[in-house]
C-alpha positions in Angstrom: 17.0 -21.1 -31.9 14.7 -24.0 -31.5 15.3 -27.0 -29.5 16.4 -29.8 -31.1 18.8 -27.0 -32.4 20.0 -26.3 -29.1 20.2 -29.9 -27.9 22.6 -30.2 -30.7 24.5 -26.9 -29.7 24.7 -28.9 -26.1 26.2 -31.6 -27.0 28.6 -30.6 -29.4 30.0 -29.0 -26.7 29.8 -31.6 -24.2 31.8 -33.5 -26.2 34.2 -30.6 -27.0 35.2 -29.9 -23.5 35.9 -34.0 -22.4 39.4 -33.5 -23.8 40.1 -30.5 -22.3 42.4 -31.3 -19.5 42.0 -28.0 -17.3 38.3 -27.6 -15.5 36.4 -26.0 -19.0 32.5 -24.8 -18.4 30.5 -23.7 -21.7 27.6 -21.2 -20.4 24.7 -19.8 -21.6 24.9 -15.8 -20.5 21.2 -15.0 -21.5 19.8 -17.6 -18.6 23.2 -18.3 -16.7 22.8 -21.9 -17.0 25.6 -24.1 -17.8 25.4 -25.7 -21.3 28.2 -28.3 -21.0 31.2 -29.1 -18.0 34.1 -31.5 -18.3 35.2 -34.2 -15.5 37.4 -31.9 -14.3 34.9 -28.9 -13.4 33.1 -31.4 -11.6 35.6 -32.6 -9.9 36.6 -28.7 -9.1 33.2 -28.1 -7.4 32.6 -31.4 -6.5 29.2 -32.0 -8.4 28.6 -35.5 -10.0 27.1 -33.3 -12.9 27.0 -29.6 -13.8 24.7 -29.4 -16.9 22.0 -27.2 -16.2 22.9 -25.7 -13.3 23.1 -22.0 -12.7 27.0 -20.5 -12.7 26.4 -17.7 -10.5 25.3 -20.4 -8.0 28.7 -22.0 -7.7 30.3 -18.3 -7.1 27.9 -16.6 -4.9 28.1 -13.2 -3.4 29.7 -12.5 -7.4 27.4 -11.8 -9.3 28.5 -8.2 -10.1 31.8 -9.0 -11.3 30.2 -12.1 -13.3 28.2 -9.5 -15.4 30.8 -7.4 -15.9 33.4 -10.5 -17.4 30.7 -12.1 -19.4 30.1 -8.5 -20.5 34.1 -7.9 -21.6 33.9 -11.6 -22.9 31.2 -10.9 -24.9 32.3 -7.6 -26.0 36.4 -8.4 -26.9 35.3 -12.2 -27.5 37.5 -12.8 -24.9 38.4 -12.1 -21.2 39.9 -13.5 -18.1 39.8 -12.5 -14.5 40.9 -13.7 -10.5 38.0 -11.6 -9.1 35.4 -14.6 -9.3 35.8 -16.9 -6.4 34.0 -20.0 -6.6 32.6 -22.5 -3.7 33.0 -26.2 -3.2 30.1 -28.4 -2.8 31.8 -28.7 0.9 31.4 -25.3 1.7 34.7 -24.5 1.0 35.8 -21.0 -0.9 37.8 -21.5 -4.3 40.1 -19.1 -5.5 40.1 -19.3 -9.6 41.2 -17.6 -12.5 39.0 -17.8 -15.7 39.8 -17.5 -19.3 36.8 -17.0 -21.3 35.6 -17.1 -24.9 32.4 -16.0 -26.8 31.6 -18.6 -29.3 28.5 -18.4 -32.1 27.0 -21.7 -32.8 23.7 -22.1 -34.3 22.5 -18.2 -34.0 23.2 -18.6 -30.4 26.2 -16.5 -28.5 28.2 -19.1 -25.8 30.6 -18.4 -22.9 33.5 -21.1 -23.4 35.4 -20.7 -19.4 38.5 -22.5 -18.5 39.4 -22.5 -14.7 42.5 -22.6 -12.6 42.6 -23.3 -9.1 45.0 -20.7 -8.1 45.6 -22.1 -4.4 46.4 -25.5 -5.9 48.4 -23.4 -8.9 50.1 -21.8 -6.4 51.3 -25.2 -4.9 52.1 -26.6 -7.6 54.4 -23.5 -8.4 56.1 -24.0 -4.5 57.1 -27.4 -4.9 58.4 -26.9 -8.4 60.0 -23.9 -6.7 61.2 -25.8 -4.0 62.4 -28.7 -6.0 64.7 -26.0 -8.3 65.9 -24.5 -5.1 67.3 -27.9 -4.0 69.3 -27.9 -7.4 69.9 -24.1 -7.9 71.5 -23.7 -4.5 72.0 -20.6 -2.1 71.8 -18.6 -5.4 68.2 -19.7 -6.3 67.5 -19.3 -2.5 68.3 -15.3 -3.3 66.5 -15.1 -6.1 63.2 -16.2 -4.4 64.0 -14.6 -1.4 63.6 -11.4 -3.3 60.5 -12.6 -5.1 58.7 -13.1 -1.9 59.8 -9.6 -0.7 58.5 -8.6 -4.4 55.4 -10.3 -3.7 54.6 -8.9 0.2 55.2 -5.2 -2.0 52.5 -5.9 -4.2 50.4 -7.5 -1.7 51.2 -4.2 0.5 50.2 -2.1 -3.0 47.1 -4.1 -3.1 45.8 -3.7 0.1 46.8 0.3 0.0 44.6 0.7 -3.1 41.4 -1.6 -2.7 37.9 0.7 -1.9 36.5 -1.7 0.5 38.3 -1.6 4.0 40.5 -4.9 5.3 42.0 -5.4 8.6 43.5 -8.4 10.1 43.4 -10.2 13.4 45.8 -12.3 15.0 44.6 -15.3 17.1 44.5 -13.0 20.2 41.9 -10.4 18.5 44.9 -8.3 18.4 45.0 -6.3 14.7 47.5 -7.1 12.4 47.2 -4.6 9.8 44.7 -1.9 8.2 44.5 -0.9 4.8 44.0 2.9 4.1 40.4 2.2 2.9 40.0 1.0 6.4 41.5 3.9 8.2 39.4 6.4 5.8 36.0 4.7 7.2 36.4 4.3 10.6 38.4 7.3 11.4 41.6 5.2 13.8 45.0 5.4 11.9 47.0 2.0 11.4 49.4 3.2 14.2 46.4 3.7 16.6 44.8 -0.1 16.0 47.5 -2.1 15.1 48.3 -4.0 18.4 45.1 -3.4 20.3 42.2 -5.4 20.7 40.1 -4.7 17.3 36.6 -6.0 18.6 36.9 -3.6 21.8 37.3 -0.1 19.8 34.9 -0.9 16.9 32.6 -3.5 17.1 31.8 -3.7 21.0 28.1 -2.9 21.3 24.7 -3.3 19.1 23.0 -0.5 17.5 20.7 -0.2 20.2 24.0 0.3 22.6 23.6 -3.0 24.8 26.9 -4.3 24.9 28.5 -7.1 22.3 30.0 -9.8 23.6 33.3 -10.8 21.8 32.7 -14.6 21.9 29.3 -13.4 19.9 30.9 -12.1 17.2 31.2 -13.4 13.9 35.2 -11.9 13.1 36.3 -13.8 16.1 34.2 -17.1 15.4 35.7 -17.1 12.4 39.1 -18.2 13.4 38.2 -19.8 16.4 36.3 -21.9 14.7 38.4 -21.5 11.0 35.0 -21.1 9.0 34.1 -18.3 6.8 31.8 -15.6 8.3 29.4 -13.5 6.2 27.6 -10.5 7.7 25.2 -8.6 5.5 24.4 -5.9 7.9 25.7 -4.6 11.4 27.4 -1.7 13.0 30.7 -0.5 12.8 31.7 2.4 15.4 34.0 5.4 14.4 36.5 6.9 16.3 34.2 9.8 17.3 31.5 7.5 18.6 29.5 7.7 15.0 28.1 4.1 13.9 28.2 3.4 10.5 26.4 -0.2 8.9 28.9 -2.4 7.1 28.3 -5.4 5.3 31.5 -7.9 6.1 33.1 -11.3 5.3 35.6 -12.5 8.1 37.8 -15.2 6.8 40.2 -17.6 9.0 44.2 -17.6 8.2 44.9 -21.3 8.3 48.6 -22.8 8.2 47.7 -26.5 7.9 45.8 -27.3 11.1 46.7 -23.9 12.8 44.4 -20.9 12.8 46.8 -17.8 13.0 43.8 -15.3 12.8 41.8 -13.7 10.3 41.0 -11.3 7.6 38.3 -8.9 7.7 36.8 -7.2 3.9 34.2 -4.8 4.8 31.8 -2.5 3.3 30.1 0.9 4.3 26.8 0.4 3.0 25.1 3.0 5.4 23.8 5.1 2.0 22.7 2.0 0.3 20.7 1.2 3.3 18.8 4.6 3.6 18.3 4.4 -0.1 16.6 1.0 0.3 14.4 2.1 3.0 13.8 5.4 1.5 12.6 3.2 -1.6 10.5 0.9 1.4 8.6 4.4 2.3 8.2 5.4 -1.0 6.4 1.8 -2.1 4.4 1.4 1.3 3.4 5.3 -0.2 2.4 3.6 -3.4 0.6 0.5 -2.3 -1.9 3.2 0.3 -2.5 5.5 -2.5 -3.2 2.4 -5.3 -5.3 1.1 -2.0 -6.9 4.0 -1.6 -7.5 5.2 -4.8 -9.2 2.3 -5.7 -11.4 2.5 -2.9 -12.4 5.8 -4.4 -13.3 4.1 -7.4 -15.1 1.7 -5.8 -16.5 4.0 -4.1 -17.6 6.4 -7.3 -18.7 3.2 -9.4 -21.5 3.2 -6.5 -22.0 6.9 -7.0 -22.9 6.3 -10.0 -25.0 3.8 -10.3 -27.1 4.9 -6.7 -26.8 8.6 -8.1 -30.0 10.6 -8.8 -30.6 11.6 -12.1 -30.1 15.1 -12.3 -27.7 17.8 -10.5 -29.0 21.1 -10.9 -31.4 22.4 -8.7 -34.0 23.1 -10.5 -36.9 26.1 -9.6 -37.7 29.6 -9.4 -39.5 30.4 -6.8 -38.3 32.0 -3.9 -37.5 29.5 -1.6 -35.2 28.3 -4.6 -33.2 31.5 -4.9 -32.8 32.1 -1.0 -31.3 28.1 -1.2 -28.6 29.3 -3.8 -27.7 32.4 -2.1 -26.9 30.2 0.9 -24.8 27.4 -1.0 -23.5 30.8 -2.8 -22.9 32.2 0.8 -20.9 29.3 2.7 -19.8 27.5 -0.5 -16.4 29.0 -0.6 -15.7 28.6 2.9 -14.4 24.9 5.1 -17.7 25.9 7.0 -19.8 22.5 8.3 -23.6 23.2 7.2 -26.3 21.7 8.1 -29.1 20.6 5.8 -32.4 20.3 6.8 -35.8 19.5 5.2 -38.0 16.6 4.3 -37.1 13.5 2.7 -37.0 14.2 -1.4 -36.4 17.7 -0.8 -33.4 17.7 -2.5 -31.0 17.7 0.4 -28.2 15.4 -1.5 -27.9 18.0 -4.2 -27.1 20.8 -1.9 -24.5 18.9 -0.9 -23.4 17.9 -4.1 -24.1 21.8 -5.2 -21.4 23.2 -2.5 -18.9 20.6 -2.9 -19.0 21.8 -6.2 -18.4 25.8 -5.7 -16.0 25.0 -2.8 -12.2 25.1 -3.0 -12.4 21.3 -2.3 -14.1 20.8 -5.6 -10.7 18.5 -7.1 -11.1 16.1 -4.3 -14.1 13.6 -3.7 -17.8 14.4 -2.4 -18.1 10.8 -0.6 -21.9 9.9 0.8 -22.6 8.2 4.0 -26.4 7.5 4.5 -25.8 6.9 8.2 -29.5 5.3 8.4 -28.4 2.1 6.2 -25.1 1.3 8.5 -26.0 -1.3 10.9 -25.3 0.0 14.5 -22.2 -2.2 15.2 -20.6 -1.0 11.6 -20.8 2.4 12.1 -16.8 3.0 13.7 -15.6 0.5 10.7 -17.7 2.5 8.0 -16.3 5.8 9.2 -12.7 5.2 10.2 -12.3 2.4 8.7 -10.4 -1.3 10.0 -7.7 -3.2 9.9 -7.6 -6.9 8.9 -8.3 -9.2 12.1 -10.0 -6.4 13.8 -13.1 -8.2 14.3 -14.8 -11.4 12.4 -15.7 -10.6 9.4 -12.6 -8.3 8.2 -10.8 -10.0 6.1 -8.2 -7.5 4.6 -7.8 -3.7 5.7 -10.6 -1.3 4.9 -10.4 2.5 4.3 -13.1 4.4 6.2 -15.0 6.9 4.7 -13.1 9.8 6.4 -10.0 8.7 4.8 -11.5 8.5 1.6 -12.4 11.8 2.2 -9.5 13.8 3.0 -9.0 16.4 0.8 -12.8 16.4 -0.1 -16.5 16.7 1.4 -18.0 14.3 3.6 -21.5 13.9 3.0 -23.6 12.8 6.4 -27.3 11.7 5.5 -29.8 11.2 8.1 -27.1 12.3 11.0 -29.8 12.0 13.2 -29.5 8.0 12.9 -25.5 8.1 14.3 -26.1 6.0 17.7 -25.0 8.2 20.9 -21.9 6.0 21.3 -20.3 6.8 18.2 -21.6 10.6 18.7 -18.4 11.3 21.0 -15.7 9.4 18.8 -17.5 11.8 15.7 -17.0 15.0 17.5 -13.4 14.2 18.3 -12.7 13.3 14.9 -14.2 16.9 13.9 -12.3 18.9 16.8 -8.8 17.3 16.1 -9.2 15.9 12.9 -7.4 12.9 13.5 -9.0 9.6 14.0 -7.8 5.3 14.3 -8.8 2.6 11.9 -10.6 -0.3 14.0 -8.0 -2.9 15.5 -4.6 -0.2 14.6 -3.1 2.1 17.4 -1.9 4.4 14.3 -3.6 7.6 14.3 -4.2 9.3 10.7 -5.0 12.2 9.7 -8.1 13.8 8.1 -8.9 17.3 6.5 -12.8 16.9 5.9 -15.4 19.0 5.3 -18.5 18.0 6.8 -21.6 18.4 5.3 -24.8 16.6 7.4 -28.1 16.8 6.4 -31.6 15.3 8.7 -35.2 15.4 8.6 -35.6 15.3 12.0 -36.0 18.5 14.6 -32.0 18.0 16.2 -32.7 20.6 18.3 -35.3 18.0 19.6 -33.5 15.4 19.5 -31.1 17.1 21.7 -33.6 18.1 24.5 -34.6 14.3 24.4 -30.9 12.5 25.3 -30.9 11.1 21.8 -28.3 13.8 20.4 -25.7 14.8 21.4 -25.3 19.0 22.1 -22.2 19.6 21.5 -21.7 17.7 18.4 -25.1 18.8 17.0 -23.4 22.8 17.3 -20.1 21.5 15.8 -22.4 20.6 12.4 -24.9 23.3 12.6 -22.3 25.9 12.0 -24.5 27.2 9.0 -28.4 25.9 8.3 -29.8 25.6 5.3 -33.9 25.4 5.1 -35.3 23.0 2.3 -39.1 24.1 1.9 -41.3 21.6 0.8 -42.6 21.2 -2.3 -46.1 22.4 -1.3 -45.1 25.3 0.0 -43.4 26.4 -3.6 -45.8 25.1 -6.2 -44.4 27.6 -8.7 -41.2 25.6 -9.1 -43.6 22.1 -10.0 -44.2 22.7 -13.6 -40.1 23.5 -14.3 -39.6 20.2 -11.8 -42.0 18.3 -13.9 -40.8 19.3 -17.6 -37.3 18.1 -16.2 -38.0 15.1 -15.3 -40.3 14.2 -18.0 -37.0 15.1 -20.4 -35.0 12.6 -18.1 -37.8 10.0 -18.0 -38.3 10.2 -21.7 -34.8 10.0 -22.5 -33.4 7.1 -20.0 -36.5 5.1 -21.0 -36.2 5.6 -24.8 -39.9 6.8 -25.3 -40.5 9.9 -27.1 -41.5 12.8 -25.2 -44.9 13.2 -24.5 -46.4 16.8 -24.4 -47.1 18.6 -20.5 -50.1 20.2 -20.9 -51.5 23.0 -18.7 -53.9 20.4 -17.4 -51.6 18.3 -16.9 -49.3 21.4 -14.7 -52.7 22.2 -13.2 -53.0 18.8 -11.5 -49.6 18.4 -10.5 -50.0 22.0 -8.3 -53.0 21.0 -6.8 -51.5 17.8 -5.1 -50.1 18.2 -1.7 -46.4 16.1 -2.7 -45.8 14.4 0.6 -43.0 12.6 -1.1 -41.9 16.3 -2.6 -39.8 16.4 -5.5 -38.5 12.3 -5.5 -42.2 11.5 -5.1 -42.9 13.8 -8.4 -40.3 12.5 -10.1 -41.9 9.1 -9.7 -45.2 10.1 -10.6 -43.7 11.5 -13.9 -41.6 8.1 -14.8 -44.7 6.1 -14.1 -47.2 8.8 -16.3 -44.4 8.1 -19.6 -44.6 4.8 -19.2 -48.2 4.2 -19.4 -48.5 7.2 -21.9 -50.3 6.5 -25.5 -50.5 8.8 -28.1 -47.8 11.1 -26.5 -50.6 12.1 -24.0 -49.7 11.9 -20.0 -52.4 10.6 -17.5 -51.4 11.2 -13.5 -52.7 9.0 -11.2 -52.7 11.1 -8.3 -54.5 10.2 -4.8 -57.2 12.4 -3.9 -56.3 12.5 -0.4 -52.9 11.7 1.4 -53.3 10.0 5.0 -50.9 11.3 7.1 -49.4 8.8 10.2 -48.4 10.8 13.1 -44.3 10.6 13.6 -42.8 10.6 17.0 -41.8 14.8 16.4 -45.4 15.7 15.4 -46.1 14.7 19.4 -47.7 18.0 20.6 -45.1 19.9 23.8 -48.5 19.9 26.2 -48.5 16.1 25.9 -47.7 14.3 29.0 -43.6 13.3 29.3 -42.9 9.8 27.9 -40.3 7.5 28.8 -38.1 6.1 26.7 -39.5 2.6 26.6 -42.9 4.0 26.0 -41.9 6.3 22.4 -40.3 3.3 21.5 -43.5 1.0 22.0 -45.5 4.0 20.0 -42.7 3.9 17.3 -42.8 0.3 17.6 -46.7 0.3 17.0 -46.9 3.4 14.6 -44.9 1.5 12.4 -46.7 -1.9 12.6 -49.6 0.0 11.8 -48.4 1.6 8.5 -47.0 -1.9 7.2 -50.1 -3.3 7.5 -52.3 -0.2 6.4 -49.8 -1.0 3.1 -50.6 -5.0 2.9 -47.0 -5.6 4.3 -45.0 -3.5 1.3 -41.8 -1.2 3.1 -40.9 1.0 -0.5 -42.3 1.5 -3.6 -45.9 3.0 -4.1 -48.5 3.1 -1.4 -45.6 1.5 0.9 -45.3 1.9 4.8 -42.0 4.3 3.9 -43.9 6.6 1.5 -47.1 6.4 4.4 -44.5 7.6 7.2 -42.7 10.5 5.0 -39.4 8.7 5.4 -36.5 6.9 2.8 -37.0 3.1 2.6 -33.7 2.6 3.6 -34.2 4.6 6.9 -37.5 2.3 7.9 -35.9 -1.0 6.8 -33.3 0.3 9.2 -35.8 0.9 11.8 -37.4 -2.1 11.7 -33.9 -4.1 12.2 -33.6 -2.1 15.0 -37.3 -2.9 16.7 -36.7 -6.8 16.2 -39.7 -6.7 13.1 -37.5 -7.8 10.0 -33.9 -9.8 10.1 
């Protein structure tokens, strides 16, 4: 229905309802909002003006037994019912009876409600009562007399057969009456609380057991202070000492200006309750899992874009086939390997090779190049943070040993983990259990732990800079990458698979690898190994014409001394003098390459090492920001 169409619908019934005489709403039950009210409605809930308003506003805590009237109404085209109280604009509770009808008008479907006050019905009634008793006589006198007995019967009937439990306090706190209901939930009879002191057997102390004070409590404020109480979750105690939670509304028995006591309508809403925080759990469990898994994704996007462009391992020499018999060896076990060779040996894919054959295979390999971290990142990197833990976090992070569990975790250049993180690492691998940065919760972790270096840890250890004990905890099983110039027979396979991957990602056609070409390529030293071949091959299909390849090869590879090729009968350095001939060895190779860190002829490809681990070097010496 459109809207000028509905403005007509709204005030065709506004002027419907001015002449009825009783309190007459007309609502909308799709959006609960009141479509037209009379004088007299307003008057009922003393509003100036009820239009627009919603109707389960004016009768709260009923929304249930609204849907199910409208529902009837809509259903029959007519209902009525008492079990909707209403509230004045005061504060004050309304006892009503409605009469409704559904009405069609214009394609729409209307509730047309008509309300009685059934406390001011009910006076009415008495005085007319009262005024016929005058005239009737003693014999009218009877006849009401055995009304209001009729009455306190079906009163008693009603109270026997209603689910939630009542009780009833005089102005003392002494009880009154208990409804079966009652008795069923809190395990005392009628005859064993009727007469005592209701707040001192039930409703005496908090769920933590501190005691409750009975001018604290709600049931008794509400008649010493005659207002209406609502409680939408506290203890009850049983009979055997058992608390059960109860939602409660404690109203005040007024007789004019007198408070005589009160009424208590309670609820055992201990199963709702668990339910709710069962359903808590189960979202918190969603909300990690969406957190996490789309940390993983995050995390995998990366993977895939900083991923090398092949997977196999590709050779046949010897070297090759003893490397696959030890990833076929310790594959299938949650054994922690170590991985050692020089940079572009092809340490990642061994990794990526036994995460693959190993049981863990469904669950994530996730890469940590521990030379790229910056020092005071490494404990957030690893175990992750919570927001506020430090400057710079800004929401929670998951670590990369939580993203790992289940799965591999991938250490690269383990040699770079500072000494102070060493300890909190071997503690994570002993007991598996580790704390995000800024959280006292400690979580769980099932990793496998896969660490590759090409440093000599074993001299590392010897020199203070590793620590023993962890570096035993990783070298469970070593696997030995040779060096490319130590297996030439595995170069011309290397290079036709490359130049297929090259050819292919660059859109060129393949050009032809001929014997002279394979000749050349095994009589170069490969100080870079296979990453530096693989380089040499994209930049050869490039600048290939005619489909032939031309390699620019140097005819002679300086070689800068390291800090590990410093001979054992050399005389015992400190540590501030091997970091002065880092510091210098360094200098010297970024100048020897006109100030270039990566790419060709760079210091990194000078010094053998990644250019992520020398950028992170040089942070660390004070010689780049």
């Amino acid at each position: 229905m459109n809207i000028r169409a509905a403005t007509a619908s709204h005030e065709w019934f506004a002027a419907a309802v001015s002449f009825v005489p009783l309190p007459c709403l007309v609502v909308d039950p799709s959006s609960d909002r009141i479509v037209a009210a009379n004088g007299a409605a307003c008057r009922l809930f003393g509003h100036d003006v009820l239009a627009a308003r919603s109707f389960a506003a004016l009768h709260p805590g009923c929304e249930p037994d609204i849907a199910v009237f409208a529902e009837e109404a809509l259903y029959r085209g007519e209902a009525w019912t008492r079990r909707i109280d209403g509230r004045h604009h005061s504060g004050a509770e309304l006892a009503l009876e409605y009469d409704g009808k559904a009405i069609n008008r214009d394609g729409a479907v209307y509730l047309v409600l008509t309300a009685c006050d059934l406390v001011e019905h009910s006076r009415r009634g008495v005085e007319a009562d009262d005024a016929h008793t005058a005239r009737a006589g003693i014999m009218e006198w009877n006849r009401l007399q055995r009304f209001f007995q009729d009455m306190a019967r079906l009163n008693d009937l009603i109270l026997t057969s209603a689910g939630d439990g009542i009780y009833g306090v005089d102005a003392e706190g002494k009880t009154t009456f208990v409804n079966p209901a009652a008795e069923k939930m809190l395990g005392w009879s009628a005859a064993d609380l009727i007469g005592r002191d209701m707040h001192s057997l039930i409703h005496h102390k908090h769920p933590n057991g501190s005691p409750y004070p009975v001018e604290h409590c709600p049931i008794y404020n509400a008649f010493r202070h005659a207002r209406i109480n609502r409680v939408e979750d506290e203890m009850f105690w049983r009979k055997d000492g058992k608390p059960i939670r109860v939602e409660y509304t404690s109203t005040p028995i007024l007789d004019g200006d007198d408070v005589l006591g009160a009424v208590i309508l309670f609820r055992d809403i201990s199963q709702r309750k668990e339910q709710e925080r069962q359903l808590t759990e189960a979202l918190a469990e969603v909300d990690r899992l969406k957190s996490r898994l789309e940390m993983e994704n995050a995390y995998l996007q990366e993977e895939i874009r900083a991923q090398s462009n092949h997977r196999e391992i590709i050779g046949n020499s010897a070297a090759i086939a003893e490397t696959i018999r030890q990833i076929e060896l310790v594959a299938p076990t949650d054994a922690n390997v170590l991985i050692i060779g020089d940079s572009g040996t092809g340490k990642e894919l061994v990794a990526q090779a036994i995460h693959d054959d190993s049981a863990r295979r469904e669950r994530p390999l996730i890469r940590v190049n521990c030379a790229a971290i910056p020092r005071e990142l490494f404990e957030s990197e690893f175990f992750g943070h919570v927001r506020g833990a430090f400057t710079s976090a800004l929401r929670d992070r998951v670590g990369r040993f939580e993203l790992a569990d289940g799965g591999t975790l991938f250490l690269d250049e383990v040699g770079e983990i500072p000494m102070e993180l060493q300890g909190k690492l071997l503690r994570v691998l002993q007991d598996k259990r580790f704390e995000r940065v800024g959280e006292d919760t400690t979580r769980k972790a099932n990793v496998r732990i896969i660490a590759a270096t090409n440093r000599n840890l074993q001299t590392e250890v010897e020199a203070g800079r590793f620590r023993e004990d962890l570096y035993f905890r990783l070298n469970v099983f070593p696997v030995m990458l040779r060096p490319l110039r130590e297996r030439p027979d595995d170069i011309p396979r290397l290079a036709e698979h490359f130049l297929k991957l090259c050819s292919r990602r660059l859109n060129i056609p393949k050009p032809t690898l001929s014997r002279a070409n394979v000749a050349a390529l095994m009589a170069y030293d490969w100080p870079g190994n296979a990453r530096e071949l693989e380089n040499v091959i994209e930049r050869a299909v490039i600048l290939s014409q005619g489909g032939r390849l031309n390699f620019e090869l140097p005819t002679d590879t300086p070689r800068i001394a390291v800090i590990d090729d410093v001979p054992e009968t050399q005389k015992i350095e400190t540590e501030a003098e091997m970091r002065e001939r880092e510091r210098a060895n360094i200098i010297a190779a970024v100048e020897a390459a006109g100030g270039r860190v990566s790419g060709e002829g760079g210091a990194a490809e000078r010094l053998e090492m990644k250019p992520t681990t020398l950028y992170s070097r040089l942070r660390r010496l004070g010689l780049r920001q």
